[in-house]
N, C-alpha and C positions, 0 to 999 in steps of 0.2 A: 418290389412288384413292378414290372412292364407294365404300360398301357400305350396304347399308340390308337391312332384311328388314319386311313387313308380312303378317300372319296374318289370314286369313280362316274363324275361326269362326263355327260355327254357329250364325246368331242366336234358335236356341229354347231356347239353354242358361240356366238361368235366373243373376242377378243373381249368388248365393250361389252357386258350383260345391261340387263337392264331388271328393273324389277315389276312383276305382274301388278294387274291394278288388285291392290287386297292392301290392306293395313295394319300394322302388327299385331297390336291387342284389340280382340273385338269381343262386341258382344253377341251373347245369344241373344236372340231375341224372341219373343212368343211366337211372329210368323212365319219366321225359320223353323222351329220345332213343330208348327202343323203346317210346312209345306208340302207339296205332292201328295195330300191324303187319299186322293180319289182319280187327279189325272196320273197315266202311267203307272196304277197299280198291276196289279196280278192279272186282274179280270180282263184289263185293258188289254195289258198284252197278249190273252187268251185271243180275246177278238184281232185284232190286229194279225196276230198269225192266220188264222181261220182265213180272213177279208183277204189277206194276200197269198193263199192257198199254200201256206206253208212255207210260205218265205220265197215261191218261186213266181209270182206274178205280180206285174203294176199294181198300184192302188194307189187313191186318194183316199185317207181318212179326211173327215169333214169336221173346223172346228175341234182341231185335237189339241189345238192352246189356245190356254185363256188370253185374254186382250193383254190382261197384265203385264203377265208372261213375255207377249210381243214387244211392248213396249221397254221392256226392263231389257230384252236383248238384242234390242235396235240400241240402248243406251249404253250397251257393253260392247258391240261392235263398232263404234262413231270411237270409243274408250280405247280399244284394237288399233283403229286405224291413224287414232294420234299419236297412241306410243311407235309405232313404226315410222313417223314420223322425223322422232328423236332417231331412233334406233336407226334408220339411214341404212337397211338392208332390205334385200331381195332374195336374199338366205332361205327364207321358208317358204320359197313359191310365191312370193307377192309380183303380181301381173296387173298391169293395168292397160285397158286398152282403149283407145280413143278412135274413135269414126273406121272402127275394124281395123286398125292398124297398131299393135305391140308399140310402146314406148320404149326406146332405146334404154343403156343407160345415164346419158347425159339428163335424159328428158325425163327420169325416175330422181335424179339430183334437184333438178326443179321441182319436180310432183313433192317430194318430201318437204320443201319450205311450205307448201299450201295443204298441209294435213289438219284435220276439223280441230276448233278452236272450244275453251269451256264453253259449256250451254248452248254451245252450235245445234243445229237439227241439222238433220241427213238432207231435209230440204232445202236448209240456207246454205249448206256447204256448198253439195253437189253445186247449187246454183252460180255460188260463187267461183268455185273451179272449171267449171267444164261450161256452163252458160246453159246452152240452148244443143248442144252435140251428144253423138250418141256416145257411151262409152260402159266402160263394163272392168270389174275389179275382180281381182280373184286371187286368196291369202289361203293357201296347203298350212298345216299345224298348225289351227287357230287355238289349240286347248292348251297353248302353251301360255297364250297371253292374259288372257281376263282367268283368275283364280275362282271367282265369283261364280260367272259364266262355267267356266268349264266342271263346277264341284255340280251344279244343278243340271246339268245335262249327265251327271255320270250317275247323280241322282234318280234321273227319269226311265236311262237303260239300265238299272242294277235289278230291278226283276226279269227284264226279259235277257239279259248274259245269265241269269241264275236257271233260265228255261234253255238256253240252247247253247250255254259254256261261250267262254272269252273268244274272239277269232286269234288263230293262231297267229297271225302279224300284227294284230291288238287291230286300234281304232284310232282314228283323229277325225277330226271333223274341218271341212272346209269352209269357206267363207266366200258368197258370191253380191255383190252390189252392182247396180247399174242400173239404165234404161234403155240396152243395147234390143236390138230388134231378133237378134237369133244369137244362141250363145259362140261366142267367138270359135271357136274350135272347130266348127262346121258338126256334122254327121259322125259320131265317133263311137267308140265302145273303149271303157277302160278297162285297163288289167283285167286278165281273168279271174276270175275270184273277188273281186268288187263291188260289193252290194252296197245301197245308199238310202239312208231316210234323210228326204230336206223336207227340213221346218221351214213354211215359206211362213216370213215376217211382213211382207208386205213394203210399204201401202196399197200396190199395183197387183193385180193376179198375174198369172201363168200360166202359159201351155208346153206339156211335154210329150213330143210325138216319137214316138219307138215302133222301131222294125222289128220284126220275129228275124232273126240271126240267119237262119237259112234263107231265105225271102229275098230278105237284102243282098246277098252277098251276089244270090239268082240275077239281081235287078241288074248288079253292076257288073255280072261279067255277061250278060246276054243283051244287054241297053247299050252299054259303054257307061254309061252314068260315074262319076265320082262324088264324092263325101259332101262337095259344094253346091250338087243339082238337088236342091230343096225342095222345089215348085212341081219339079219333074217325081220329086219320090215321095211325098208329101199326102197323093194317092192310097199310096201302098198302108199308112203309118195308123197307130192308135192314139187319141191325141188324150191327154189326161192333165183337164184344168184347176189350179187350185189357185186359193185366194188367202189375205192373211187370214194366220192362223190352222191354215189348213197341214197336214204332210204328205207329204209324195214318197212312197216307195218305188222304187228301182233294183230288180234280183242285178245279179252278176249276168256279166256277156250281152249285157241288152244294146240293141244299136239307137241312139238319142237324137234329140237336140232341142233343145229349149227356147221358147218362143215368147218376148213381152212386149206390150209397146209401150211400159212409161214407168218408173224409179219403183224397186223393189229390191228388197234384203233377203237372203236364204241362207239358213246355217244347214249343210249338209255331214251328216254324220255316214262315215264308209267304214266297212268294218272289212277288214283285208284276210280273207281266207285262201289264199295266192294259192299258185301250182306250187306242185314242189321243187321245181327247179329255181321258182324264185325266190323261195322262201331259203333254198341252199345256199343261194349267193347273197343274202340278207345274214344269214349266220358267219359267212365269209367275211364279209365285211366287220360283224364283232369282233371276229379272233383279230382281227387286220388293226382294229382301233386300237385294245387292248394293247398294241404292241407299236406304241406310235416310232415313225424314223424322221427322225432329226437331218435337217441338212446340212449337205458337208461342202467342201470347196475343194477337194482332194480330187486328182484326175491320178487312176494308176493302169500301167500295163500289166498284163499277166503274161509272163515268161516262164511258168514250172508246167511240165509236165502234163498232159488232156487229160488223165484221172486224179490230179493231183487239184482237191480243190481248199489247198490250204489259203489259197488266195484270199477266202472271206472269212476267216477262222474270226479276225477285229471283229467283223459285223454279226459273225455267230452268238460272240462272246455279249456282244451290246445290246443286241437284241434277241430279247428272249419271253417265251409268253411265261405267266404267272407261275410261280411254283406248285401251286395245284393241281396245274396242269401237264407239269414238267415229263410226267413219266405216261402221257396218255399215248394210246394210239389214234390215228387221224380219226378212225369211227368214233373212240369215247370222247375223244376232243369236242367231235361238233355234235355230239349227245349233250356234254358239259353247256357246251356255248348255248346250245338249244335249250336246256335248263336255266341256265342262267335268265334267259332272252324271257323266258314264260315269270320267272320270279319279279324282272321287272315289269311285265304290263299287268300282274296280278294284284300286285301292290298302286297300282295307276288308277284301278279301277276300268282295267281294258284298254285304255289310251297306252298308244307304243311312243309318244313324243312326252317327257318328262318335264314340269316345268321350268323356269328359270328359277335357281338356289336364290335366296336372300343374297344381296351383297353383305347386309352389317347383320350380326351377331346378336341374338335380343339380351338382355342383362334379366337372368329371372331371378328372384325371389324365395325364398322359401315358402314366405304364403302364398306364393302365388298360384292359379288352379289354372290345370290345364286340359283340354278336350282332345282328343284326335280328331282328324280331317275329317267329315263323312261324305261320301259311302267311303272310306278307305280302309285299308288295311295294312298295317306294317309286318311286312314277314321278317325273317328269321331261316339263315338256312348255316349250318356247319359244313367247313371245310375237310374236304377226303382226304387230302394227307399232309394237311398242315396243321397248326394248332392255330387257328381262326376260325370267325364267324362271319355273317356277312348279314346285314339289315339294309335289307329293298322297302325303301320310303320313296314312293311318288314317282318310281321307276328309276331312282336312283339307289346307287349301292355303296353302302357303305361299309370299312372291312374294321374289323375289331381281331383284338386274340381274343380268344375263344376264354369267356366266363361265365359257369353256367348262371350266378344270379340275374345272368341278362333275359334269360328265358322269363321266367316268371314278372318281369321288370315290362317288356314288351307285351304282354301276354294282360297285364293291369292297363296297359294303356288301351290296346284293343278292345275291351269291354265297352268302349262308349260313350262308358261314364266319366263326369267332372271329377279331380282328381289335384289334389293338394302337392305338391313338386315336394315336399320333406315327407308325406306319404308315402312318394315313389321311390324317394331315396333309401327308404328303409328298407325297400327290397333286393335294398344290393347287400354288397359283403362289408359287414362290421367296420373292416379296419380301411376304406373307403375315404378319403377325404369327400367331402360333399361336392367339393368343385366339379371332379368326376362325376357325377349321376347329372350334374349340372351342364356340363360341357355334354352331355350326352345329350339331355332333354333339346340342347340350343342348336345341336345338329339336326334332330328331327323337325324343331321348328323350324330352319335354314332350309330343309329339302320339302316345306309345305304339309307337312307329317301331323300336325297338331296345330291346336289353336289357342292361344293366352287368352281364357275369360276373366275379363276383368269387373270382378260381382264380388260382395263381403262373402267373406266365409260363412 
């Protein structure tokens, strides 16, 4: 019997991983199982669509998190900003800006020694770093780092993705801290297709002034005005105040910029339903990954013939996309890639950025019980003309040869329910060593897939 398994991470994870703040074996606990009972239900989302006219106007909902809630993800953002600390990368859009001026990256090698310490508050930090200056932080792919953080926010959007379906580029949520007086960027609009809910944490409220798209664009080509004349456009704008607690909606194409005068935290969630031209070169870039090129030291001239392109037949031979794919045409190709791309943000729970895999391996048990992720789901999708299968955990994929007791094997763990590891193993094939069903469960746990409850039988 064959068995092999090969994992397809994400290749923007850098060299050095690091591992999310979450800890191997946890427990359930009773105020986990009646979390979110009543904020971010059904109803909630009912209103919320309604209050922002259907997804296409500002809004402040008022008081849409409890204090708790605030608190607990000021304490996973402070948790964010240490490990990046270690981590010693600007990989995921980490920006920091000091009296409006970008830190180089000399001065980002410095910033990382002074990253917040145990039991720090955002207050003693800040203070300790920056003093008495203005400055303003800004971290792209936060849902990669607090496991915690990011299962409870996928928790609070999983009825309203269930009302208006996944956005086709998925979701991440960004990270804004400071006491900057306007937000650094000036007057901007992002990406088309960009829409944003920021849960403002506080301590400090907020103002956010937005131009009608036509208006503005009026202002600046008949004023002269550029993105920088605030005072001057400032007139024209709608200004929409929140405080912690509160959240701010933002449709797509809206022209912005945010206004505070003293230390506040915002987790902004964008859900990327892009043009399609961007979203073709986002699938470009998969087929590109899939098929990584290695560097060479090799300088050669080409002397044969202008239709003769046997010149690269080496790099033909070397590089080559999946056998899956081997026999596509360029349109089924980037249908495939397009498939693929939806299996991993479906399995993510909407999130397009995948967490960091476990570096170590957990060692399970037979007694041991184990839960899937929630809200998650592990899919399961069969290869068109190979004899493989593929399980998308947590926006990662992992490739198996195709066995069907994996079906039913996957399909037990999705129910929800706690679940005994000699249980699951029974639903494989008889003649099975158990390490197998074992080495399977410990990959799921490695890609954030499941959870080891550690409770007696």
């Amino acid at each position: 019997m064959k068995f092999y398994i090969a994992l397809a991470f994400d290749q923007s994870v850098p060299h050095r991983s690091i591992e999310p703040l979450a800890s191997g074996k946890t427990t359930v606990t009773e105020s986990e199982k009646k979390t979110h009972n009543t904020e971010f239900s059904n109803t909630w989302w009912d209103k919320f669509i309604t209050q922002t006219d259907g997804l296409n106007k500002p809004a402040v909902i008022k008081n849409a998190i409890s204090q708790d809630r605030v608190e607990s993800y000021k304490q996973s953002v402070m948790g964010i900003l240490s490990q990046l600390g270690k981590l010693k990368t600007t990989q995921f859009g980490y920006r920091v800006y000091v009296e409006g001026r970008q830190l180089d990256f000399e001065e980002m090698e410095d910033f990382f020694e002074l990253a917040p310490q145990d039991a720090e508050t955002l207050e003693q930090w800040t203070d300790r770093v920056f003093g008495g200056k203005k400055f303003g932080i800004i971290l792209n792919s936060g849902e990669k780092f607090d496991l915690k953080l990011t299962s409870e926010i996928a928790i609070c959007l999983s009825p309203f993705f269930e009302k208006i379906g996944y956005p086709r580029g998925g979701a991440q949520f960004t990270i804004f801290v400071g006491n900057y007086d306007k937000t650094p960027l000036g007057i901007h609009q992002d990406k088309r297709g960009e829409s944003v809910m920021h849960f403002h944490l506080g301590p400090a409220g907020k103002t956010m002034y937005v131009w009608d798209p036509k208006q503005y664009r009026d202002l600046l080509a008949t004023h002269g005005f550029t993105k920088k004349n605030f005072n001057e456009l400032r007139p024209y704008a709608e200004e929409y105040q929140f405080e912690s607690g509160d959240i701010y909606y933002m449709p797509e194409g809206t022209y912005h910029i945010g206004q505070q005068d003293a230390l506040s935290i915002g987790i902004t969630i964008w859900r990327y339903n892009h043009t399609d031209d961007h979203l073709a070169k986002h699938l470009h870039q998969r087929i590109i990954k899939q098929i990584p090129v290695e560097a060479t030291d090799d300088f050669q001239y080409d002397t044969t013939p202008l239709d003769d392109t046997s010149g690269i037949d080496h790099i033909v031979e070397k590089y080559q996309v999946a056998d899956e794919y081997k026999q596509l045409s360029y349109s089924e190709l980037l249908r495939k890639t397009y498939q693929d791309w939806r299996y991993c943000v479906h399995s993510n729970a909407g999130y397009r950025n995948a967490p960091f895999p476990r570096e170590d391996r957990v060692s399970l048990a037979l007694q041991d019980r184990i839960q899937i992720e929630k809200p998650y789901n592990i899919l399961l999708r069969e290869s068109i003309a190979t004899e493989k299968m593929y399980i998308y955990v947590r926006g990662h994929k992992v490739e198996f040869r195709y066995f069907s007791c994996l079906i039913p094997f996957i399909a037990k763990i999705n129910d929800g329910e706690i679940h005994r590891v000699d249980a699951l193993l029974n639903l494989l094939d008889a003649g099975w060593s158990p390490h197998i069903g074992i080495y399977i469960l410990s990959e799921l746990h490695r890609c954030h897939g499941i959870r080891i409850v550690d409770a007696a039988a």
